[in-house]
Z-matrix of the N, CA and C atoms (Angstrom, degrees):
N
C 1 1.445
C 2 1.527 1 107.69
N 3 1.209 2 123.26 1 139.86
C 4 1.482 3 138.17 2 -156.98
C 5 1.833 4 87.35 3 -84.29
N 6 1.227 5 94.87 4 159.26
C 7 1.781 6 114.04 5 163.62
C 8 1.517 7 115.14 6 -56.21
N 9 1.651 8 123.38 7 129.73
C 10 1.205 9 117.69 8 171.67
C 11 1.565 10 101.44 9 -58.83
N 12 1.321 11 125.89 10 132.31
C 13 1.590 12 127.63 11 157.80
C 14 1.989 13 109.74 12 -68.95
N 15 1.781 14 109.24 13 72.73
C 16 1.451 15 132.54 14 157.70
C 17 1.379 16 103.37 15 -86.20
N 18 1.676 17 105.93 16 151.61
C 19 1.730 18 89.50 17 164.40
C 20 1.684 19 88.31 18 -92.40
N 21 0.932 20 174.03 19 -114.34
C 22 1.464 21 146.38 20 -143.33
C 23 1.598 22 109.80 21 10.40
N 24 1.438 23 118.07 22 -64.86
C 25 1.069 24 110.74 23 -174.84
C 26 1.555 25 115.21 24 -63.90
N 27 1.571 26 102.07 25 -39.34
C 28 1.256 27 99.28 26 177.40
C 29 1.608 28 130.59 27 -54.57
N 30 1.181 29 106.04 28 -29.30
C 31 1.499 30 121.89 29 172.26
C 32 1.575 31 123.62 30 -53.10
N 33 1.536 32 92.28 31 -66.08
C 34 1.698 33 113.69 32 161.68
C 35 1.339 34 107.95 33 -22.83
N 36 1.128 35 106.74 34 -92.64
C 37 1.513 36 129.31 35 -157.21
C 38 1.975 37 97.69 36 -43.08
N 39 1.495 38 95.35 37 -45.98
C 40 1.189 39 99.06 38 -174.90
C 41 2.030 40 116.55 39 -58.85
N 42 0.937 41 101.34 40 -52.73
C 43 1.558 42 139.61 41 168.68
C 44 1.775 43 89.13 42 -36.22
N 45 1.263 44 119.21 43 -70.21
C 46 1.602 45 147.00 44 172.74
C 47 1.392 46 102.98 45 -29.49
N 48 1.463 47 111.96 46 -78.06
C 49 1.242 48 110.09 47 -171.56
C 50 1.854 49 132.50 48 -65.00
N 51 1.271 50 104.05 49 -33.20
C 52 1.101 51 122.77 50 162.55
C 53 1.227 52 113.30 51 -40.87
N 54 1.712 53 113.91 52 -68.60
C 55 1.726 54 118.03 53 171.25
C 56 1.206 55 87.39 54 -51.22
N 57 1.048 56 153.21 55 -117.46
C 58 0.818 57 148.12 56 -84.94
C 59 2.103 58 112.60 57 -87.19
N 60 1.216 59 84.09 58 -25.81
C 61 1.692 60 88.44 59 160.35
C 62 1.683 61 126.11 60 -65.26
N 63 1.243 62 110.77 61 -22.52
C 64 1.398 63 145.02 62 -162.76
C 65 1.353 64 93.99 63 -84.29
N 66 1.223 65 111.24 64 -32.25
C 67 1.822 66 107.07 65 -163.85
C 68 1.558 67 91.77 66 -114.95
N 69 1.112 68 112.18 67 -25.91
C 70 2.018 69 115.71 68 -173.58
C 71 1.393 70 81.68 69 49.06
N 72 1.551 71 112.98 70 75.53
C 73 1.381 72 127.36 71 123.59
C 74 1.331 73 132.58 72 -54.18
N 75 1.540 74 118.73 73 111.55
C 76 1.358 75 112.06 74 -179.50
C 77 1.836 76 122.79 75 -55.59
N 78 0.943 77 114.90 76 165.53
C 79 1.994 78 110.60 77 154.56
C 80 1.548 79 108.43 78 -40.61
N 81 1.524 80 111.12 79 136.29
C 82 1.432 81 113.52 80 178.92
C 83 1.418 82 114.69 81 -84.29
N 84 1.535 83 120.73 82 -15.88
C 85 1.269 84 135.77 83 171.77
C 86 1.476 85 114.29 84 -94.75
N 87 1.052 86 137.96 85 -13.78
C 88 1.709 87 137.71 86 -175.46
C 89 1.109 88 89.84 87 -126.24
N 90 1.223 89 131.88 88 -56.32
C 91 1.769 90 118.18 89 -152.05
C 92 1.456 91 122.97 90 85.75
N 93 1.873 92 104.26 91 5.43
C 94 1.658 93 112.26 92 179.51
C 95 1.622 94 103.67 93 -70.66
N 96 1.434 95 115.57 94 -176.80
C 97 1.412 96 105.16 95 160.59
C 98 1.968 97 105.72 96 -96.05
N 99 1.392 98 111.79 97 162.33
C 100 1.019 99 118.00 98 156.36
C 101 1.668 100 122.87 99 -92.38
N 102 1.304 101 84.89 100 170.95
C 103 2.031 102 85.79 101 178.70
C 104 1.550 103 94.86 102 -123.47
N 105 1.474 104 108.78 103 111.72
C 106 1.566 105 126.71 104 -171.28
C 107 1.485 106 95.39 105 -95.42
N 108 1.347 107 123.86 106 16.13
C 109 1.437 108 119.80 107 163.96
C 110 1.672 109 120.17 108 -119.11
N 111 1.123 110 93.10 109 -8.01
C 112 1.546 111 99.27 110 171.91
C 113 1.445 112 119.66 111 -75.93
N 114 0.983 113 114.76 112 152.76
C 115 2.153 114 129.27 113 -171.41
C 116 1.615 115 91.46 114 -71.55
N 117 1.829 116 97.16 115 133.17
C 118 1.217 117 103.00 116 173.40
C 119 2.013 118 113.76 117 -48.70
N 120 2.018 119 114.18 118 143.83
C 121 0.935 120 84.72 119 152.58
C 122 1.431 121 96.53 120 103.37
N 123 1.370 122 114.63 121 -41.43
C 124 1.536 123 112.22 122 155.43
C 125 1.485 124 134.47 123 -82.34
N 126 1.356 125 117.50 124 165.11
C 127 1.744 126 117.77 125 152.15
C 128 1.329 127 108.91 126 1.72
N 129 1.362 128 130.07 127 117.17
C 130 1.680 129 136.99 128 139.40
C 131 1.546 130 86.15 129 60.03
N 132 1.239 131 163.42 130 53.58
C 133 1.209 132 174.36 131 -175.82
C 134 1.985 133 112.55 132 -101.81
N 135 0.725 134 144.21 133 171.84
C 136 1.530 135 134.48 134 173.57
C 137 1.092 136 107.53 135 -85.40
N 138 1.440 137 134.55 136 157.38
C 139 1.339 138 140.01 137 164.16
C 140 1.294 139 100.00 138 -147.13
N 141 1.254 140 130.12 139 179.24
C 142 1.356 141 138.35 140 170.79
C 143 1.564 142 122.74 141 -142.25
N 144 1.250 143 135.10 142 123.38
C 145 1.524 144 139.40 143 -154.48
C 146 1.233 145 91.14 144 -127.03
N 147 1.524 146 95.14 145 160.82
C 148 1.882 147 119.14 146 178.70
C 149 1.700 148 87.20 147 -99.39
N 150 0.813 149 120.34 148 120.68
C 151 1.616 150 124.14 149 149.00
C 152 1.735 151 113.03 150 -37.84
N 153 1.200 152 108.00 151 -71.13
C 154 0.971 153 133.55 152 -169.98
C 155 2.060 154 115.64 153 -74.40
N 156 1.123 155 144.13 154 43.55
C 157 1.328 156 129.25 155 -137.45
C 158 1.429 157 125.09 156 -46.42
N 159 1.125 158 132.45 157 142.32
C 160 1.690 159 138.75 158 -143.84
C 161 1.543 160 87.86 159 -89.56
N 162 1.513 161 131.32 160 -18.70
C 163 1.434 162 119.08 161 179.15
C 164 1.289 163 112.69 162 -73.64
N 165 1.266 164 130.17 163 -17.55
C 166 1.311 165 143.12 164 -161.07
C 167 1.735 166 115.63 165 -120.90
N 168 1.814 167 104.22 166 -15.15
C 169 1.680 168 101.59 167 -158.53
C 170 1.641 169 77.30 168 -161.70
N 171 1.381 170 120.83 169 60.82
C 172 1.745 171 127.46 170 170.45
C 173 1.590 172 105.10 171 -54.69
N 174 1.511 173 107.65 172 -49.73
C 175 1.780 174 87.30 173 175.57
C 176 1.321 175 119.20 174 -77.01
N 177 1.317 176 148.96 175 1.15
C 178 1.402 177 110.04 176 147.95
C 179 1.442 178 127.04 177 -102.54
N 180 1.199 179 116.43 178 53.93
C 181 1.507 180 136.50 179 -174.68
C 182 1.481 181 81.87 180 -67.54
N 183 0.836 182 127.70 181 -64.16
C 184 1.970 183 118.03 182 -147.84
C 185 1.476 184 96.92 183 -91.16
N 186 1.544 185 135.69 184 0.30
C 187 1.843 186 137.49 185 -153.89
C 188 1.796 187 86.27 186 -81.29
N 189 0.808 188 110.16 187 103.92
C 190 1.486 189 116.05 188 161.50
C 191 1.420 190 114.64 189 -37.53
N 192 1.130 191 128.62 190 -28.10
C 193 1.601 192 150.39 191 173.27
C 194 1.510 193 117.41 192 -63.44
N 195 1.427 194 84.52 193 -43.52
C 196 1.862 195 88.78 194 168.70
C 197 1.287 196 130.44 195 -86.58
N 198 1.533 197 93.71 196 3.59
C 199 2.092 198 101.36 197 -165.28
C 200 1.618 199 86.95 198 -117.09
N 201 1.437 200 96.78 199 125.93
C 202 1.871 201 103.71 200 175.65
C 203 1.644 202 101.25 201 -139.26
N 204 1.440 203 115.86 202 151.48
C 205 1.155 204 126.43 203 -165.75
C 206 1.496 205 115.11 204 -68.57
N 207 1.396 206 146.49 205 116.79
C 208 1.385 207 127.13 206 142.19
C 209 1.485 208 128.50 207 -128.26
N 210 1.440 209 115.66 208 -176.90
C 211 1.433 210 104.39 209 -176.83
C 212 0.971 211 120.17 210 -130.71
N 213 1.818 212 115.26 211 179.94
C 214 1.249 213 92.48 212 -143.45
C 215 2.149 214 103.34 213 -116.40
N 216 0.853 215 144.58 214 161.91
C 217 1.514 216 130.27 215 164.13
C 218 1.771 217 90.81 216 -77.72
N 219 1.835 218 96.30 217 -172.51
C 220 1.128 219 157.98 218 146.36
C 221 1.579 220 113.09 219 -13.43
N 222 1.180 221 110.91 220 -29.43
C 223 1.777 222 125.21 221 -173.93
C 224 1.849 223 108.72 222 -121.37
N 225 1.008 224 125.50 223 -25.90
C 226 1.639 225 144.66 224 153.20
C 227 1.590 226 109.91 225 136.94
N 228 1.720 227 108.49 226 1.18
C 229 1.648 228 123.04 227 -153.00
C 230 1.433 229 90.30 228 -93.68
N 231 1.505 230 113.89 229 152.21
C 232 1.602 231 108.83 230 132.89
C 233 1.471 232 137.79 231 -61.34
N 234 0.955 233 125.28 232 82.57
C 235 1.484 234 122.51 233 173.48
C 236 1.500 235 110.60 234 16.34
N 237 1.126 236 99.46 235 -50.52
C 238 1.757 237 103.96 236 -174.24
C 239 1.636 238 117.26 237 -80.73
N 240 1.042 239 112.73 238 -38.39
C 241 1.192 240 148.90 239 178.97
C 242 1.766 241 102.80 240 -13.25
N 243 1.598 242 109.52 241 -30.50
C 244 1.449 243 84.75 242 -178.07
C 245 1.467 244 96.90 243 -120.06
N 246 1.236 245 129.02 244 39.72
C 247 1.523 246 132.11 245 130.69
C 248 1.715 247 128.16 246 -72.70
N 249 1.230 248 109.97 247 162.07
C 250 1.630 249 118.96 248 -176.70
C 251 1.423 250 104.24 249 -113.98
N 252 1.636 251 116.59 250 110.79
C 253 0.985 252 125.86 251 163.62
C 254 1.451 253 131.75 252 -48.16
């Protein structure tokens, strides 16, 4: 389930990516690097996932713990994306 569009949320995520550019955190599912300078939406680009999915686990929608960085291909998906961790 996608991010509520809050500016709370909006912040987060924002807040999120930044760290996480800061550290050039790889994908939490591949372990490739991302490119935290690329336009949302492209090639290997940042994205951000619930670990946990918010349809199933609504309170930690906002847990910073549950939101980890990955990226995206050519189609907007992670490659991996339709495996179960």
């Amino acid at each position: 389930m996608p991010f509520k569009e809050t500016r709370a949320n909006k912040k987060l995520r924002q807040q999120l990516r930044q760290q996480h550019a800061e550290n050039n955190t790889p994908c939490y599912l591949c372990g490739q690097p991302i490119d935290y300078t690329a336009p949302p939406h492209t090639p290997n680009a940042c994205d951000l996932d619930h670990i946990h999915p918010t349809s199933t686990h609504p309170h930690l929608e906002n847990d910073p713990n549950n939101i980890k960085p990955t990226h995206t291909n050519e189609d907007g998906h992670h490659p991996l994306s339709h495996l179960t961790l």
